[in-house]
C-alpha positions as CSV (number, residue, x, y, z in Angstrom):
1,X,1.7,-9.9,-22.6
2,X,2.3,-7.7,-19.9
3,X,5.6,-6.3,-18.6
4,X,6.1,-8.5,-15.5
5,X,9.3,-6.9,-14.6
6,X,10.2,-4.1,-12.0
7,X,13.6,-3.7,-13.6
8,X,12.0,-3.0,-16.9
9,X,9.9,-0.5,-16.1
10,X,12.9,1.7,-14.3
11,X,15.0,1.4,-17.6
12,X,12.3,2.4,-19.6
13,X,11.7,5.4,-17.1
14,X,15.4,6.1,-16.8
15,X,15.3,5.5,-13.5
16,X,17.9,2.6,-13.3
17,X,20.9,2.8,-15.4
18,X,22.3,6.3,-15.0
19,X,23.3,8.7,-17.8
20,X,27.1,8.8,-18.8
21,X,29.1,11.3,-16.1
22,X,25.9,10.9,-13.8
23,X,25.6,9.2,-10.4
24,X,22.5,10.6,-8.7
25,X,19.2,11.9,-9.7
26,X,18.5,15.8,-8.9
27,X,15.8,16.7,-6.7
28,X,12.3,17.1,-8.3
29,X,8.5,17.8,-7.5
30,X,5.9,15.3,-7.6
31,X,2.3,16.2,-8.0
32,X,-0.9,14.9,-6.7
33,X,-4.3,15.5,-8.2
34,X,-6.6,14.9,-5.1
35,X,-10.5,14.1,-5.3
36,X,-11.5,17.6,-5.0
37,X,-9.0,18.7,-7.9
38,X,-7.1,20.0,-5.6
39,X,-2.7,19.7,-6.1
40,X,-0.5,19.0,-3.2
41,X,3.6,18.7,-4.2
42,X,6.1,16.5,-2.7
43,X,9.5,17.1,-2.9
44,X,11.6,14.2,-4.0
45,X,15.4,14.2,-2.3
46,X,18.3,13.4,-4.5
47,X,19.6,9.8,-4.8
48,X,21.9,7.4,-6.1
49,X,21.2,5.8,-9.4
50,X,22.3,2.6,-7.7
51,X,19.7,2.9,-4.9
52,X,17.0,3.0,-7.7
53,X,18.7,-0.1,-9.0
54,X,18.9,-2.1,-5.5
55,X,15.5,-1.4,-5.3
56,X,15.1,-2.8,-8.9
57,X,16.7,-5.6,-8.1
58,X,15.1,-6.1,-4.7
59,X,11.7,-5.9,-5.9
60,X,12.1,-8.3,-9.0
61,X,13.8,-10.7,-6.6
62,X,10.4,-10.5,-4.3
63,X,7.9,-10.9,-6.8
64,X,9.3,-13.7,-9.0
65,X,7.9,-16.4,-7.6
66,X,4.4,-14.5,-7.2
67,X,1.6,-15.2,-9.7
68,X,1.7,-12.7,-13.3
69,X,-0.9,-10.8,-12.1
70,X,0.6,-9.6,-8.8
71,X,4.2,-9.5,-10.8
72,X,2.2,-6.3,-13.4
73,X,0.6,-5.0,-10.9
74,X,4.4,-4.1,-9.5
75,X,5.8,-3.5,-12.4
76,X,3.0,-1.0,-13.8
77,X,3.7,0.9,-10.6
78,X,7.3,0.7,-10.3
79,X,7.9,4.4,-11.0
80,X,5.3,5.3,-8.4
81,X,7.3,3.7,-5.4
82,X,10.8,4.7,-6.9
83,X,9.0,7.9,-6.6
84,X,8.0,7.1,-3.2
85,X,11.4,6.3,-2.0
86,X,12.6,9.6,-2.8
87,X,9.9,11.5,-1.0
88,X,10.8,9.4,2.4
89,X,14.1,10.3,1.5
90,X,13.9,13.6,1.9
91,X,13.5,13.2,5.7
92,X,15.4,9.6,6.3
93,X,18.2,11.2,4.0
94,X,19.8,8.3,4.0
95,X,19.2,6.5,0.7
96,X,17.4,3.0,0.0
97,X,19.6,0.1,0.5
98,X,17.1,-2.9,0.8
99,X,17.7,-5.8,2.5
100,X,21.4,-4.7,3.4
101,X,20.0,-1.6,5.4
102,X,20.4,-0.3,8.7
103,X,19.9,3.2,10.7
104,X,17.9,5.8,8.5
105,X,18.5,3.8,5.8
106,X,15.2,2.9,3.3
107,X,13.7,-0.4,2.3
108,X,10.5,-2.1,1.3
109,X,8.4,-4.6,3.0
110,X,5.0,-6.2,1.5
111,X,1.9,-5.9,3.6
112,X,0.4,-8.3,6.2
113,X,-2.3,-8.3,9.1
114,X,-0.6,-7.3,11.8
115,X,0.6,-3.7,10.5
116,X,-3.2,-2.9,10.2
117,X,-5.4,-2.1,13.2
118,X,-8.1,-4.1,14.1
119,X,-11.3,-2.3,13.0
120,X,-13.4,-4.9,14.8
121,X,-11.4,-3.9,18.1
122,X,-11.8,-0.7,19.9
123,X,-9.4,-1.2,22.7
124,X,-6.9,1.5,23.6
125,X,-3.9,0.6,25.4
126,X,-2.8,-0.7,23.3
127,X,-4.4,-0.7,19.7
128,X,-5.2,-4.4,18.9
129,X,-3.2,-5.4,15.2
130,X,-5.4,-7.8,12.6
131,X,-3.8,-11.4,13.0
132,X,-5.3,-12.0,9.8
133,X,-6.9,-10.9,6.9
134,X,-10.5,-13.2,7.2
135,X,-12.9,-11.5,8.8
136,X,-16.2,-13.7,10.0
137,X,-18.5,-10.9,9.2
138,X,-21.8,-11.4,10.5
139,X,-23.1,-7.7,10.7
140,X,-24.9,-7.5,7.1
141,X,-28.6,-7.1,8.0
142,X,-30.2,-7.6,4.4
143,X,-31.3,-5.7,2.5
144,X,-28.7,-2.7,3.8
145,X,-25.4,-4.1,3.7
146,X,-22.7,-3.3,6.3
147,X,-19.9,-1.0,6.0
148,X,-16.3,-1.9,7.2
149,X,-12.8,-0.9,7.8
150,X,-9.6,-2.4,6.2
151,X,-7.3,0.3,6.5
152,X,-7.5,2.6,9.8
153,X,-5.3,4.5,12.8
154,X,-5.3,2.6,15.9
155,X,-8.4,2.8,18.1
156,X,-8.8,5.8,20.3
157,X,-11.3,6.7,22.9
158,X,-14.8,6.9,21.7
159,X,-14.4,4.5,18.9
160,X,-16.5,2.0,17.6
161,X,-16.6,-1.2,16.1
162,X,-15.2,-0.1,11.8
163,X,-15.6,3.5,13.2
164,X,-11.8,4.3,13.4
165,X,-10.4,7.7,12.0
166,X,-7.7,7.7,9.1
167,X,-4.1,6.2,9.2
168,X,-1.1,8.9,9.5
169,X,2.2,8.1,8.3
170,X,5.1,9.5,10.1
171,X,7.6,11.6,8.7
172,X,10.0,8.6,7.4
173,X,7.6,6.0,5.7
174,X,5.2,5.9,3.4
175,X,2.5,2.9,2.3
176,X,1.4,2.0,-1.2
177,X,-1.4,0.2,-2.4
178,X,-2.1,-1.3,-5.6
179,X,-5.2,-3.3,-5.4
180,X,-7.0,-5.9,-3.1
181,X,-7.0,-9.4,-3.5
182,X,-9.9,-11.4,-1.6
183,X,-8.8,-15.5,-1.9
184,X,-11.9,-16.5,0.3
185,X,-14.3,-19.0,-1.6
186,X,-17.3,-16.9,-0.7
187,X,-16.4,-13.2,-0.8
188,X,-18.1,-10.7,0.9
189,X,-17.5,-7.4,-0.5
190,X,-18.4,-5.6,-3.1
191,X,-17.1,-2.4,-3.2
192,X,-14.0,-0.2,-1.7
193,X,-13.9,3.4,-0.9
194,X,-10.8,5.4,0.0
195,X,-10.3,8.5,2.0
196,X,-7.4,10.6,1.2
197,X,-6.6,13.8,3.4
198,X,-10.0,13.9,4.3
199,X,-11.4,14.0,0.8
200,X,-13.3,11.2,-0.5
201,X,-12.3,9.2,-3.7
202,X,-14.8,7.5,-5.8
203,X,-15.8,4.2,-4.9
204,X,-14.6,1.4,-7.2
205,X,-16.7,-1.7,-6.9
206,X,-15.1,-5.3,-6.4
207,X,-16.1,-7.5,-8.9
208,X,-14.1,-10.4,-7.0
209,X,-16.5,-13.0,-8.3
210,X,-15.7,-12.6,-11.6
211,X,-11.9,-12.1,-11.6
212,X,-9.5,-14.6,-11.9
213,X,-11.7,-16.9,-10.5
214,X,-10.5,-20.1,-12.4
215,X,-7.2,-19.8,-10.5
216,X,-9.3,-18.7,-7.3
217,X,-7.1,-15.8,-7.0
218,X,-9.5,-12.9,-7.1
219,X,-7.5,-9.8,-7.4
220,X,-8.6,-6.1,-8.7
221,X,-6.4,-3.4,-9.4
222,X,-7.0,-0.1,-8.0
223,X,-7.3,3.0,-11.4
224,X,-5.5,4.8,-9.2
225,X,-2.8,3.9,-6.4
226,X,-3.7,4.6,-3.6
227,X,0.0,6.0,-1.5
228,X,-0.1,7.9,1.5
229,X,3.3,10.3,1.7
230,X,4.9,11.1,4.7
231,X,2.8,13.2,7.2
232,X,-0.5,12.2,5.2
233,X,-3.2,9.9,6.5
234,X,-6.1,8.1,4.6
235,X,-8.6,5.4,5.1
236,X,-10.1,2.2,2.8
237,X,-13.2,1.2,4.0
238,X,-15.4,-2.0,2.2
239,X,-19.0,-2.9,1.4
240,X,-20.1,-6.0,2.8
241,X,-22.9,-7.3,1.0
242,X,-23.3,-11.1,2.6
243,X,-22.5,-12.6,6.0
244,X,-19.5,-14.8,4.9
245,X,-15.8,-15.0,6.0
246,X,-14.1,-12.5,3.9
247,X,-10.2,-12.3,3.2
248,X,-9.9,-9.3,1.5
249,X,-5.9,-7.5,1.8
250,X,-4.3,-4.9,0.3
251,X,-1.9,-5.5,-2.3
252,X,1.4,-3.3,-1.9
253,X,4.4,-2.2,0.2
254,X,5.0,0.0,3.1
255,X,8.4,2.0,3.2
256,X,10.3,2.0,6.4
257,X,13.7,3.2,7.5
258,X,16.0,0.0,8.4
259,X,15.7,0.8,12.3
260,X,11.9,0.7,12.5
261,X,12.0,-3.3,10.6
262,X,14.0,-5.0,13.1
263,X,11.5,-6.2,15.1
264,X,8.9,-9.3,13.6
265,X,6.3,-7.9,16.1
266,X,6.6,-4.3,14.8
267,X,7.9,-4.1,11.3
């Protein structure tokens, strides 16, 4: 059976009870292998033990009532956004404090539509948010196929309909994605690419016709997370093979400082 806890993986990783005499982690370097073979470091800020364990404790507390599959999928990646946390850190420099946050201060939030652009939208001022995750796509001329958007910047001038350039984070947050889920009874996609600082990743094809499909909860995992750090930007586009209404979402979190979460229009 799969480890379906967050908290378990930290203590394995000693990354949530601290050792005897300690009370915060050092800094370190992380390291990313990019698609070219390429590695970029980040530099991960010092923190309290206990701010690894609030976010522990947070996390466990928002997954529990998720199904098992979406409870590993967090786990297997809990050192990735403890990792994550610390990077943001270094510029917020305020710790991760969760729910209970405020100012600089760090915490989590799971994904939904309206953080995302649009990509069927090309107005300006302003961008124009998803309101949801289905998408009535119509576009597939067969035998081609259609290529679309589900993670993009805002639309600038010039742009097309699924032709938007690459998400940039800011200097305090950072988004995480494990996998994509696609609930709709007739999915439409069948394969996701990602775009990482400009260098393309291989594309992994999505097989949600045969997975899980006796709970109807289609959900693959990505072989590699896909986490844009501060100051980085990156893409996920999807190959739509059928004219259907498709519901495929990204399956993560997006780290924010506690001032830029106040707001249910923005956060």
């Amino acid at each position: 059976m799969y480890n379906l806890s967050v908290v378990e993986t930290l203590k394995a990783a000693g990354l949530y009870d601290p050792p005897p005499g300690k009370t915060r982690m050092a800094v370190q370097t992380l390291k990313t292998i990019l698609p070219d073979g390429q590695v970029t470091e980040h530099v991960m800020a010092e923190i309290e033990y206990a701010d690894l364990k609030t976010l522990g404790d947070e996390l466990d507390i928002l997954i529990s009532q998720e199904n098992p599959w979406i409870q590993a999928l967090f786990a297997k990646n809990a050192v990735a956004i403890a990792n994550a946390v610390r990077v943001v850190n270094v510029e917020s420099a305020s710790g991760f404090k969760g729910a209970v946050g405020s100012g600089r201060q760090l915490d989590i939030l799971r994904l939904r539509p309206e953080q995302f652009q649009d990509p069927t939208s090309v107005a300006v001022a302003p961008a124009v948010a998803r309101l949801t995750w289905a998408r009535a796509m119509a576009l597939v001329v067969p035998p081609v196929g259609y290529t679309g958007e589900i993670i993009c910047a805002p639309a600038v001038a010039g742009d097309a309909v699924d032709t938007h350039g690459a998400l940039a984070m800011g200097t305090t947050e950072a988004l995480l994605v494990f996998g994509f889920a696609n609930p709709s009874w007739t999915p439409a996609t069948s394969a996701i690419q990602i775009t990482y600082l400009a260098r393309q990743y291989n594309i992994q094809n999505a097989d949600f016709d045969l997975a899980q499909v006796w709970e109807h909860f289609p959900l693959i995992e990505l072989k590699e997370p896909f986490i844009l750090y501060p100051r980085e930007d990156g893409r996920v586009q999807a190959r739509y093979y059928q004219n259907a209404t498709d519901e495929i979402q990204p399956v993560g979190l997006w780290i924010k400082m506690s001032q830029n979460i106040r707001s249910l229009i923005t956060g």
